[in-house]
KEKE-3310 file (N, C-alpha, C; in steps of 0.2 Angstrom, whole numbers, plus 5000, padded with zeros to 4 digits):
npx = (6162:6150:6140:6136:6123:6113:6100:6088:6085:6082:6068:6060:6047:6045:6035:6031:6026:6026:6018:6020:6015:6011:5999:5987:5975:5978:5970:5972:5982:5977:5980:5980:5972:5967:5966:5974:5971:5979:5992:6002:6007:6014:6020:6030:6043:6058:6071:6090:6092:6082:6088:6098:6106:6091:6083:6073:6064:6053:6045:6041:6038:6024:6018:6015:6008:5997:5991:5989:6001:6012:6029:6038:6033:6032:6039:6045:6045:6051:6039:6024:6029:6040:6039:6031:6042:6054:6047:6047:6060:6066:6059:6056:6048:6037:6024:6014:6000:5990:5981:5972:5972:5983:5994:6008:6022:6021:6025:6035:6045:6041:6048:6062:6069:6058:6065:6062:6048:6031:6020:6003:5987:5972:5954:5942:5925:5910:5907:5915:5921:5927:5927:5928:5929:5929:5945:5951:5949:5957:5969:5972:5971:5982:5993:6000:5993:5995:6008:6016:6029:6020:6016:6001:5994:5981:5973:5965:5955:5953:5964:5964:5946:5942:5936:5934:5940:5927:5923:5919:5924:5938:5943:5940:5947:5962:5961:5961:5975:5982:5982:5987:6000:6005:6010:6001:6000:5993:5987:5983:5982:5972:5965:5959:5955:5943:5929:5931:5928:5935:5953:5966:5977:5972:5975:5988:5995:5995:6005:6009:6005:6008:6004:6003:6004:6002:6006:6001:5988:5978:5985:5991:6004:6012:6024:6035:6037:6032:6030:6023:6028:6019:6019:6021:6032:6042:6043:6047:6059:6067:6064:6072:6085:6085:6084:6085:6099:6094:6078:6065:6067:6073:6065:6055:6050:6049:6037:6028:6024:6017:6005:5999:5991:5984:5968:5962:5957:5948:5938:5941:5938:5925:5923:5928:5915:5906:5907:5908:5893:5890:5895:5887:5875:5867:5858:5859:5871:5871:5863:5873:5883:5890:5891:5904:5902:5915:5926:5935:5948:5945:5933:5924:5920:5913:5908:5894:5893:5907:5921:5934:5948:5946:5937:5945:5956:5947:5945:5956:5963:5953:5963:5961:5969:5962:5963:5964:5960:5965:5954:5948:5943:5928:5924:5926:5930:5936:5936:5945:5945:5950:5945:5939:5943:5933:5933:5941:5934:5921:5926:5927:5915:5908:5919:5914:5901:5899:5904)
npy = (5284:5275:5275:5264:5261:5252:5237:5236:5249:5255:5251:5261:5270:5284:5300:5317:5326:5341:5354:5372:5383:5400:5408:5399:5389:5376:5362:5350:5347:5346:5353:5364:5377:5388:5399:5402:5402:5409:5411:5423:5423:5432:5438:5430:5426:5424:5415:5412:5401:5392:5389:5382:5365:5354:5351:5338:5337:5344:5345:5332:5330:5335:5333:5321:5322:5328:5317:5308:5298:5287:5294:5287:5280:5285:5291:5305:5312:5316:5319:5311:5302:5299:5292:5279:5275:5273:5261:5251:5252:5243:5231:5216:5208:5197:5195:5211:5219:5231:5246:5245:5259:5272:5280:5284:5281:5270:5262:5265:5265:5250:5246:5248:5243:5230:5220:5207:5205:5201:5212:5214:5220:5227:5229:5243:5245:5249:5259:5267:5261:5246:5231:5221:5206:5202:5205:5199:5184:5188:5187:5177:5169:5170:5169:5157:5149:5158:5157:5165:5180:5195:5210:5224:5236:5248:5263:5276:5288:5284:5288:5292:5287:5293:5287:5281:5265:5259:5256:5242:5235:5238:5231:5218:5216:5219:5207:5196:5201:5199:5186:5179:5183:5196:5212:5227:5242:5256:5270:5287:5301:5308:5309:5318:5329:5328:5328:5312:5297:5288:5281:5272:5272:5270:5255:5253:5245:5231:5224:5221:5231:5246:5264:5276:5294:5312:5329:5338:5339:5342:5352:5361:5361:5357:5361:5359:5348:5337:5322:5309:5292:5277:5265:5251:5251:5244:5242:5254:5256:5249:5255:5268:5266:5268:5280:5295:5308:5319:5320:5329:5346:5360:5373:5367:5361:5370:5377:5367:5364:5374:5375:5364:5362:5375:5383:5384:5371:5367:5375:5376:5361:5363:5375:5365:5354:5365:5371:5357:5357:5366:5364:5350:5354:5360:5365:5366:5361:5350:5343:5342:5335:5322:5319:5313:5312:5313:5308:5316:5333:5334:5332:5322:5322:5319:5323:5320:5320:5320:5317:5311:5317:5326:5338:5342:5347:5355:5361:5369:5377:5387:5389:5383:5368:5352:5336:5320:5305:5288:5277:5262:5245:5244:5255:5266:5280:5296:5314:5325:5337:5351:5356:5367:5380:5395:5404:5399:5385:5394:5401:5387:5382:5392:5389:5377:5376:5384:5375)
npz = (4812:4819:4835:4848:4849:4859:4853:4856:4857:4843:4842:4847:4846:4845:4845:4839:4851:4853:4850:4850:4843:4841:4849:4848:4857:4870:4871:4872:4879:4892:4904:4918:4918:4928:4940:4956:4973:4983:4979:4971:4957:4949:4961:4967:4979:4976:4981:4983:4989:4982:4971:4973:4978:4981:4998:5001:5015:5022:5008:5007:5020:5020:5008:5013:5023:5016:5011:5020:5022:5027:5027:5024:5014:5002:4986:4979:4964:4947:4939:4934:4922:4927:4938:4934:4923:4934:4940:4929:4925:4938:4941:4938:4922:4912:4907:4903:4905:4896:4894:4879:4875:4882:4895:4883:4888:4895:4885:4879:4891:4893:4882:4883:4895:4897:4888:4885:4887:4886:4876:4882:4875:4883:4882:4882:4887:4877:4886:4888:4900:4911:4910:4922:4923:4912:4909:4919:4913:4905:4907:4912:4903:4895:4904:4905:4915:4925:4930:4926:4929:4929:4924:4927:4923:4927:4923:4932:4935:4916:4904:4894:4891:4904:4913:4929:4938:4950:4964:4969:4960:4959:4971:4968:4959:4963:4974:4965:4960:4969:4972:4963:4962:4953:4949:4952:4946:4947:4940:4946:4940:4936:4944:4954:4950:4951:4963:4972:4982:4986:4984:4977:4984:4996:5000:5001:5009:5002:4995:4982:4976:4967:4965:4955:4955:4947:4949:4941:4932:4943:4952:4942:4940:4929:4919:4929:4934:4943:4951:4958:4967:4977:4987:4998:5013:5012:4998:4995:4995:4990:4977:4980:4977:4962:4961:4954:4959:4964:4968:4963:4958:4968:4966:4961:4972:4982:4976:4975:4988:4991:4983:4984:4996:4994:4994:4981:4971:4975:4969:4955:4953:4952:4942:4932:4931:4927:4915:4908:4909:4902:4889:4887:4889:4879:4869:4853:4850:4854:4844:4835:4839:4847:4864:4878:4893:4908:4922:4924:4920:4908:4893:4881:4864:4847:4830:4823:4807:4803:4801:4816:4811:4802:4809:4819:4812:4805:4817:4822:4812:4820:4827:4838:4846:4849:4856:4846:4849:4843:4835:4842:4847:4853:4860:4851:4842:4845:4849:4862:4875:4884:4901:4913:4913:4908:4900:4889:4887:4879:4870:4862:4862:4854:4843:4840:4835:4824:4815)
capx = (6160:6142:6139:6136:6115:6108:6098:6081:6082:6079:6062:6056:6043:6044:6033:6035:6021:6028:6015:6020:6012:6009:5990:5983:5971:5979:5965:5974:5987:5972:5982:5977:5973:5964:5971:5976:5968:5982:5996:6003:6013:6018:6023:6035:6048:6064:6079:6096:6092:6078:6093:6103:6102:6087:6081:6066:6063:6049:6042:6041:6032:6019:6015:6014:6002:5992:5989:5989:6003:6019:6033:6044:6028:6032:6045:6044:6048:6050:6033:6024:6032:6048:6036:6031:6049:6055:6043:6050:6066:6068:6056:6056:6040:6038:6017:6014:5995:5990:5973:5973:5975:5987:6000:6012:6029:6022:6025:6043:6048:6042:6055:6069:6068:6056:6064:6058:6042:6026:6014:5996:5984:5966:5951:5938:5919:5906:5904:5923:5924:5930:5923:5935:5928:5935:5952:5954:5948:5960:5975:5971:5970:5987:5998:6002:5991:5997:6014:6024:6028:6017:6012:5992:5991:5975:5971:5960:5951:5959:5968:5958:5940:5940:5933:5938:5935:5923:5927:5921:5927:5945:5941:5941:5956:5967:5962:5964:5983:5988:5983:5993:6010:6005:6011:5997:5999:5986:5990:5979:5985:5967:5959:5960:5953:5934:5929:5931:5928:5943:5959:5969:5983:5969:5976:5995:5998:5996:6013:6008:6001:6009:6000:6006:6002:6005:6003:6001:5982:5974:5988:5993:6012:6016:6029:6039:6035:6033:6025:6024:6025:6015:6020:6022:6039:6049:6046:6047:6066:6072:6064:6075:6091:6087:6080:6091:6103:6088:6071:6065:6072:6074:6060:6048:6047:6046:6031:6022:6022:6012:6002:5993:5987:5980:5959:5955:5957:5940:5933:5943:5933:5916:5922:5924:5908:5901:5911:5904:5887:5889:5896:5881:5867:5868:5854:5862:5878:5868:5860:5879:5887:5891:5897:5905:5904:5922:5925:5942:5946:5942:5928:5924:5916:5912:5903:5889:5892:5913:5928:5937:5954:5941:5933:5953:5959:5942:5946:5964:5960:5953:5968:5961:5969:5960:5967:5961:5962:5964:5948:5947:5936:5922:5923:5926:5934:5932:5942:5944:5946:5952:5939:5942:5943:5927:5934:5944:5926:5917:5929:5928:5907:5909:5920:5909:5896:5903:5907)
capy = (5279:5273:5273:5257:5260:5246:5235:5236:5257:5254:5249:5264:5275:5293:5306:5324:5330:5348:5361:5377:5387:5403:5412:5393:5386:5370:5361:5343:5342:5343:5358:5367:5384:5390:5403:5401:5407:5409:5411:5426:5420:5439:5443:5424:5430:5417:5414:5407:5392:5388:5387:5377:5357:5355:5350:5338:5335:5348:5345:5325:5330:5341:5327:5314:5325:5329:5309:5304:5293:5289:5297:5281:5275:5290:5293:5309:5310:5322:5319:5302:5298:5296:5287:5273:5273:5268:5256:5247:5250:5242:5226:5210:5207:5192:5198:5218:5221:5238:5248:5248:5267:5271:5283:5282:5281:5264:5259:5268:5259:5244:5241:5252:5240:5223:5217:5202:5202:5201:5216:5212:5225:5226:5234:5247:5244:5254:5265:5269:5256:5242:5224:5217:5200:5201:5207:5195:5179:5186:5187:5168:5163:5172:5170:5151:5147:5164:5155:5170:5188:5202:5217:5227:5243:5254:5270:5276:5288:5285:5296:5290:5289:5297:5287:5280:5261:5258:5251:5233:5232:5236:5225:5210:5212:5219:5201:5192:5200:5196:5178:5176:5187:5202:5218:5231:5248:5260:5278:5291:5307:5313:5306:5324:5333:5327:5324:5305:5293:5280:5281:5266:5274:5267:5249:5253:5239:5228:5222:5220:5236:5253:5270:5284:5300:5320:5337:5343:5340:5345:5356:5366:5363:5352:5361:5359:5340:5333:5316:5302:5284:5277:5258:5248:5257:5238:5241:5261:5256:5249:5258:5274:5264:5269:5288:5303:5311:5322:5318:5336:5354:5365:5378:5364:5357:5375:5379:5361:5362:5380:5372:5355:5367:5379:5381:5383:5367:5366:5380:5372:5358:5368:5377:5358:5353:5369:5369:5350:5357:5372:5359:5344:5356:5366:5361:5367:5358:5341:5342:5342:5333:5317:5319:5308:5315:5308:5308:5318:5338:5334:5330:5317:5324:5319:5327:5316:5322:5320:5310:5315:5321:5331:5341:5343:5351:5364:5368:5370:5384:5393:5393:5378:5363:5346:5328:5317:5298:5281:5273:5255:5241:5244:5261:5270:5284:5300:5319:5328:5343:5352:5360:5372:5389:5397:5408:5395:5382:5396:5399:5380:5382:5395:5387:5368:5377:5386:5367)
capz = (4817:4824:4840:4847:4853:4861:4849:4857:4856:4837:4842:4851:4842:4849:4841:4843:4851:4854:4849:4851:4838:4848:4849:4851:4863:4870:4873:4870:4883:4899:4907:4922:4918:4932:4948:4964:4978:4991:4977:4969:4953:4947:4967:4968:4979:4975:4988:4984:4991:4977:4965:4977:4977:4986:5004:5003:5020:5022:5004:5009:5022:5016:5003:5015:5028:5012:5010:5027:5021:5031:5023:5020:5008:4995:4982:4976:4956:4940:4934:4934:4921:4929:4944:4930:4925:4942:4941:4923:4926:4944:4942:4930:4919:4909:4904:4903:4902:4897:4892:4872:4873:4887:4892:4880:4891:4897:4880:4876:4896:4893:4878:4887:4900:4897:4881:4885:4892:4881:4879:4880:4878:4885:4880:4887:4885:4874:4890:4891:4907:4910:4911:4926:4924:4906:4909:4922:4911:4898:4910:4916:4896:4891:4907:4906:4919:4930:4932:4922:4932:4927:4927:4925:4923:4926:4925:4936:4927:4910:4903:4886:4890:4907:4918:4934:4942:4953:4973:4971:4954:4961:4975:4963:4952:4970:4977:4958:4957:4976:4972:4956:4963:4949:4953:4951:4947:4947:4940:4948:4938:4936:4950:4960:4945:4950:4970:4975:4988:4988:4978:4976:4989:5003:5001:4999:5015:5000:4995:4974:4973:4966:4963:4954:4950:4945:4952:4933:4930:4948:4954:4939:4937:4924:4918:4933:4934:4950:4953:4965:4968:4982:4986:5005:5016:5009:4990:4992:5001:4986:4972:4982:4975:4957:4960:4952:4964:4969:4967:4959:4960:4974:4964:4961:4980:4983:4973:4976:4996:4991:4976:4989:5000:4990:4992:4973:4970:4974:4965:4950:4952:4954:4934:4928:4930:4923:4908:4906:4909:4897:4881:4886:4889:4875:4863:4848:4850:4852:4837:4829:4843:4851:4872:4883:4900:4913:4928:4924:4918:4899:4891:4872:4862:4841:4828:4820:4802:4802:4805:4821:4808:4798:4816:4822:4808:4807:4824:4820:4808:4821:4830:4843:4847:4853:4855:4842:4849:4839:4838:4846:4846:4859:4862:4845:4840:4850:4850:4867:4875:4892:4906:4920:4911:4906:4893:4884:4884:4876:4864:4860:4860:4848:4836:4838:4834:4819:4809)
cpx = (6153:6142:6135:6130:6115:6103:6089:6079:6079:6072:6055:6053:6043:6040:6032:6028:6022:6024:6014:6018:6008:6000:5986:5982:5975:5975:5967:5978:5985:5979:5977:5977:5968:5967:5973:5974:5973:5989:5997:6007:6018:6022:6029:6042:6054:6067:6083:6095:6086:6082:6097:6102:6096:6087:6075:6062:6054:6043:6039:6033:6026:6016:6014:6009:5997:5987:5987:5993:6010:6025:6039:6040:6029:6039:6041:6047:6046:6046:6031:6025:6037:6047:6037:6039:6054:6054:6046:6057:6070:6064:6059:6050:6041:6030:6018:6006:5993:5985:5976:5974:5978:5991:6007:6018:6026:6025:6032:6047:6048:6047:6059:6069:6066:6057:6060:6053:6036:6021:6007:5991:5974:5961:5946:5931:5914:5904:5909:5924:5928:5927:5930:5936:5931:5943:5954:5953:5953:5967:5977:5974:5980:5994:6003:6001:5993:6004:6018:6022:6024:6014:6004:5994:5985:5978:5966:5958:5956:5959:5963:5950:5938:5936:5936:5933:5930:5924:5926:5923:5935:5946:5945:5948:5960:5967:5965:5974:5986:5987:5989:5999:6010:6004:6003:5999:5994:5987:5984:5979:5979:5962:5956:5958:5944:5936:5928:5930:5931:5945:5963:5975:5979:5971:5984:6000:5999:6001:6015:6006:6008:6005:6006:6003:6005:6003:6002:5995:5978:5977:5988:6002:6017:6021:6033:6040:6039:6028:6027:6022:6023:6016:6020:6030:6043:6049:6049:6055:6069:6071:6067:6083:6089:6085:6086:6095:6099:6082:6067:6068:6070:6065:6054:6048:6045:6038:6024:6020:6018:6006:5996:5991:5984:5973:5959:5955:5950:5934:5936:5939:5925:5917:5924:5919:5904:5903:5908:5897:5886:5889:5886:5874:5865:5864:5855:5867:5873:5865:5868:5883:5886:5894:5897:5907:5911:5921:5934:5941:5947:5935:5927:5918:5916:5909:5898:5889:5900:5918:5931:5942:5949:5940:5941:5956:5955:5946:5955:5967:5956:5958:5966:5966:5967:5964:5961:5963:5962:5958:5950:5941:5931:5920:5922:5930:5932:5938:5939:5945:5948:5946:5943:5944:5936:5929:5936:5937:5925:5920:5927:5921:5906:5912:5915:5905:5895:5902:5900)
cpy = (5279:5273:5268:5257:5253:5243:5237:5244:5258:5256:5254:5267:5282:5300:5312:5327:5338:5356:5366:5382:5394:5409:5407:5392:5379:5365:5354:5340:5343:5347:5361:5375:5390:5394:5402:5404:5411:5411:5416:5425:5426:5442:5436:5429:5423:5420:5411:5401:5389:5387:5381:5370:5354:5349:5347:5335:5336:5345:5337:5325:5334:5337:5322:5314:5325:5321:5307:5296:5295:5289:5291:5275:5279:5292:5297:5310:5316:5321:5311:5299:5292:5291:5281:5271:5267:5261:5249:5247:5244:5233:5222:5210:5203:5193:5206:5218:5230:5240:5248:5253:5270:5278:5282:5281:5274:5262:5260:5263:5253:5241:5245:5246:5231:5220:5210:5199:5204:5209:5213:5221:5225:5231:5238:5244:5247:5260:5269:5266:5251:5236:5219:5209:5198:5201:5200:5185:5181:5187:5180:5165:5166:5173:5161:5146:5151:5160:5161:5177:5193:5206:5219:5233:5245:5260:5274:5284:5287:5290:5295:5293:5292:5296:5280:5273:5262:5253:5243:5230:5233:5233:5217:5209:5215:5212:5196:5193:5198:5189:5177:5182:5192:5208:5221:5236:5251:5270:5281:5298:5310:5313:5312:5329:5332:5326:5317:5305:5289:5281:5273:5266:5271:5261:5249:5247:5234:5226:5222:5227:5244:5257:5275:5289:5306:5322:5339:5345:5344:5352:5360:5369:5359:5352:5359:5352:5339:5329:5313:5297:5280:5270:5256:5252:5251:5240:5249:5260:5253:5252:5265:5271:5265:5275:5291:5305:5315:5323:5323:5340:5357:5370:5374:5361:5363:5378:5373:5362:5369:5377:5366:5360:5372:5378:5381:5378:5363:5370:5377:5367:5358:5370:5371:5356:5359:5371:5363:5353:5363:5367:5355:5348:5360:5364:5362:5362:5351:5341:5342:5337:5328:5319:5313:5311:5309:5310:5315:5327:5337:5331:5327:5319:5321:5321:5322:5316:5320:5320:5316:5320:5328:5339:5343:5348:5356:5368:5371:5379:5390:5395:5387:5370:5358:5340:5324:5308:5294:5278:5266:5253:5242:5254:5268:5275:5294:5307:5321:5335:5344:5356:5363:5379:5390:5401:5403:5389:5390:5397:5392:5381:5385:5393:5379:5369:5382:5381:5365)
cpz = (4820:4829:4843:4855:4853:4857:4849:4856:4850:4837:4843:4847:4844:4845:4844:4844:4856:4851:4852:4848:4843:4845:4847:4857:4864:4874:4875:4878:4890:4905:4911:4920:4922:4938:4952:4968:4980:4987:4972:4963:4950:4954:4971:4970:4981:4978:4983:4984:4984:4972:4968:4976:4983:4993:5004:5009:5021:5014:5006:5015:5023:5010:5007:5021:5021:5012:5014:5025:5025:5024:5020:5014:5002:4991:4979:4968:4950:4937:4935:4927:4925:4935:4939:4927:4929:4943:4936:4925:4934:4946:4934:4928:4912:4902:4907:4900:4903:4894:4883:4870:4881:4889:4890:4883:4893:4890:4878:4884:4895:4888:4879:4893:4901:4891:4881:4886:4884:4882:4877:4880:4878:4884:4884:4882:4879:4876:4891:4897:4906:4914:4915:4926:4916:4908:4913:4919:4905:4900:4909:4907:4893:4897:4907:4915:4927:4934:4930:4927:4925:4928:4925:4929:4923:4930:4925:4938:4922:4909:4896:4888:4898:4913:4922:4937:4950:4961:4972:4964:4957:4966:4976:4961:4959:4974:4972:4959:4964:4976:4967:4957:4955:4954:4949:4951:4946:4946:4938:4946:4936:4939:4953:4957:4946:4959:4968:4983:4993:4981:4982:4983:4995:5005:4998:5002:5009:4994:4987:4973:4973:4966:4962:4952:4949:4949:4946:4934:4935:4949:4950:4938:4935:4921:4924:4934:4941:4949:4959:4965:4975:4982:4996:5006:5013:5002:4988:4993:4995:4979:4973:4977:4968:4957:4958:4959:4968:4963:4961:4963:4967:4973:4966:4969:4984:4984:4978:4983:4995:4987:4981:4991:4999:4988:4985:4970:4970:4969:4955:4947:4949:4944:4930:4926:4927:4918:4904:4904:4903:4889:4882:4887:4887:4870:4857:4846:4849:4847:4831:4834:4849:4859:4876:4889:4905:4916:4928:4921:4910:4898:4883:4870:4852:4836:4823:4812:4800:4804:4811:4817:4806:4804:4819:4820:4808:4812:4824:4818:4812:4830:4840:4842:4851:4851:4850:4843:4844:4840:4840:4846:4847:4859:4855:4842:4841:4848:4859:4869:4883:4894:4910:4918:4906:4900:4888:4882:4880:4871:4859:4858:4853:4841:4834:4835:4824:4812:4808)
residu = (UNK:UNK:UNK:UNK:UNK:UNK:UNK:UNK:UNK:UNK:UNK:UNK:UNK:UNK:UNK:UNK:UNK:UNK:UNK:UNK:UNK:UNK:UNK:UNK:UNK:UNK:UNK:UNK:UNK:UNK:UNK:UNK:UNK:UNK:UNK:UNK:UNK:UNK:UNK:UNK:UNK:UNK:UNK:UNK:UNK:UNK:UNK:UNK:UNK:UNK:UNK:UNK:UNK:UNK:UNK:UNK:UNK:UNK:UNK:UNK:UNK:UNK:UNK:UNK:UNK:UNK:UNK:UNK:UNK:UNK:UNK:UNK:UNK:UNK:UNK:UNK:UNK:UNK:UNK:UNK:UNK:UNK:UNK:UNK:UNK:UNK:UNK:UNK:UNK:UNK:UNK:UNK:UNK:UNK:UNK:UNK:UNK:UNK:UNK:UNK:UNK:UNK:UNK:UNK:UNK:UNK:UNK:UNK:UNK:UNK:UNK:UNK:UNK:UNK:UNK:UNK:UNK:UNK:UNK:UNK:UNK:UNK:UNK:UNK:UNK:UNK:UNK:UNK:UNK:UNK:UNK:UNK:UNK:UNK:UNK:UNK:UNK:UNK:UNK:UNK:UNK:UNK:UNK:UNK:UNK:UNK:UNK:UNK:UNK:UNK:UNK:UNK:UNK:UNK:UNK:UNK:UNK:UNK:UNK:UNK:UNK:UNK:UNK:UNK:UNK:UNK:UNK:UNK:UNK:UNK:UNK:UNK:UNK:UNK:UNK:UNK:UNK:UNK:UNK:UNK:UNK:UNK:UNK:UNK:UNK:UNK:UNK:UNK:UNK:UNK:UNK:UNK:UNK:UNK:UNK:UNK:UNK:UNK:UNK:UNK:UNK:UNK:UNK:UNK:UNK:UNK:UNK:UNK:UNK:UNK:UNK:UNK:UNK:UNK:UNK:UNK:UNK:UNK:UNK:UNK:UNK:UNK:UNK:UNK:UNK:UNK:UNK:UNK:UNK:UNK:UNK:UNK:UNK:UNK:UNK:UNK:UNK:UNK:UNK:UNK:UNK:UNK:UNK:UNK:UNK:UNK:UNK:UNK:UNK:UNK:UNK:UNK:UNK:UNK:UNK:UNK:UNK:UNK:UNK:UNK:UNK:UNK:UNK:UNK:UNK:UNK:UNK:UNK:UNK:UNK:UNK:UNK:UNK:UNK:UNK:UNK:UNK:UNK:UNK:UNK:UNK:UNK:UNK:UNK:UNK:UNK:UNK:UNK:UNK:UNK:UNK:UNK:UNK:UNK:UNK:UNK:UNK:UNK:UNK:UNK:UNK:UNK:UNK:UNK:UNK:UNK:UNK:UNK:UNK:UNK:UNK:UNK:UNK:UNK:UNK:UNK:UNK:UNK:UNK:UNK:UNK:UNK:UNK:UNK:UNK:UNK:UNK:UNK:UNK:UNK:UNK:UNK:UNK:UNK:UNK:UNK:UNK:UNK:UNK:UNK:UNK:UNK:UNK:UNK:UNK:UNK:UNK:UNK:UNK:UNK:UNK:UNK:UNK:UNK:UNK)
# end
């Protein structure tokens, strides 16, 4: 007997990016591998109660002082994933626009969820930006005159090229989607990995606007997955009627309310940019090597002489791994890499410099 899946699961594409190959650098998957001031991870001393079904009262608010947001504006969630989830599963969507290179779960939710709806996807510039006055002429030209629901995703910095809109460009398109009744989300998962000025969470009062993000990339506890999704107290009050039984575990709400308040997330910062500044201001290297400096903790980089595949698999061989994006129209064809450890950059210097 077949079990009698739903037609649109067929559709879904899922590929197994599970590398575990042990005495690899994982450069790819933009991990914090940086210390903790204030936090001892060999002297964790676990309670009963961290097994137990957790209490988030406490962890609620300890994320909602961190923000300066009141605590009926936050669902806590198993990674932003499961924020964006939330988001597809609990809404209609008739257009779905999305960056041409994206995080992949928009794409597996959107046909778990918006059989119906159309995807559209939108491109980045030459500079890795985004030209808002395009996007929104090509919204106008493919929504039926902004009569159909839709969604616009940004991601602010991408998780692709790394960089982050700019205030009066989110300005524009936060006025654009509250005229035409487009929800907006805004996933900030690497916002907190560089200093900022304004994050999308500053305009929450507005009724069309989501934000999401992780603890993974700034905090350092991806495995444990916590996220959050950030909306007005009326949309957060019903996207609570599809959350899990409990939100995350007892361990992870533990850890997290230690992890936000934790100084080194400065000094994390601080060995970013000089990780950055080690790759770009390496006069060797540039004579083999394209950079594209983000606002995020990874860095784009290319080699002048050989395809991104080619440059992935070198470094493969000596036991690294980096992300090897899809090229795309405007921007091109790029590999990346993770920042915030000094040993593991040099490693990386040593082998670029090697090919």
């Amino acid at each position: 007997m077949q079990l009698p899946f739903r037609k649109h699961i067929k559709s879904i594409d899922r590929f197994d990016d599970s590398f575990q190959q042990e005495g690899f650098l994982r450069l790819h998957k933009r991990e914090r591998n940086f210390p903790y001031s204030d936090i001892d991870l060999n002297s964790l001393h676990l309670r009963q109660s961290d097994f137990n079904y957790p209490n988030l009262s406490d962890c609620y608010r300890s994320v909602s002082d961190k923000y300066d947001l009141d605590p009926s504006a936050i669902l806590l969630c198993s990674g932003c994933d499961i924020s964006l989830r939330t988001v597809y599963e609990s809404l209609i969507f008739e257009n779905i626009y999305l960056p041409n290179s994206c995080y992949a779960m928009n794409h597996v939710y959107s046909k778990m969820y918006q059989q119906n709806s159309i995807n559209y996807l939108y491109e980045y510039n030459q500079k890795g930006g985004l030209n808002i006055k395009d996007i929104i002429s090509y919204i106008t030209a493919t929504s039926d005159n902004l009569r159909r629901k839709s969604l616009l995703l940004l991601e602010s910095p991408s998780g692709f090229t790394g960089i982050k809109i700019d205030l009066e460009s989110f300005h524009i398109l936060l006025k654009f989607c509250q005229s035409n009744n487009i929800t907006l989300v805004v996933d900030e998962t690497y916002l907190e990995t560089r200093d900022y000025k304004w994050s999308a969470r500053d305009f929450i009062d507005n009724k069309n606007l989501i934000v999401v993000t992780s603890f993974s990339k700034s905090y350092g506890i991806a495995g444990l997955r916590a996220g959050l999704l950030i909306s007005s107290s009326e949309n957060i009050e019903f996207f609570r009627k599809v959350k899990p039984m409990h939100e995350i575990s007892s361990f992870t709400s533990s850890i997290l309310s230690r992890v936000i308040l934790d100084p080194s997330l400065s000094s994390f910062k601080d060995q970013i940019l000089f990780d950055q500044n080690l790759l770009t201001r390496n006069s060797k290297l540039l004579e083999k090597y394209d950079f594209h400096i983000t606002d995020s903790n990874f860095i784009l980089f290319r080699h002048l002489n050989k395809t991104c595949s080619d440059l992935s698999q070198i470094l493969l061989s000596h036991k690294i791994k980096i992300k090897q994006h899809l090229p795309v129209k405007y921007f091109g064809e790029w590999c990346s890499a993770s920042l915030g450890n000094h040993e593991h950059t040099s490693l990386l210097i040593e082998s670029l410099l090697s090919v």
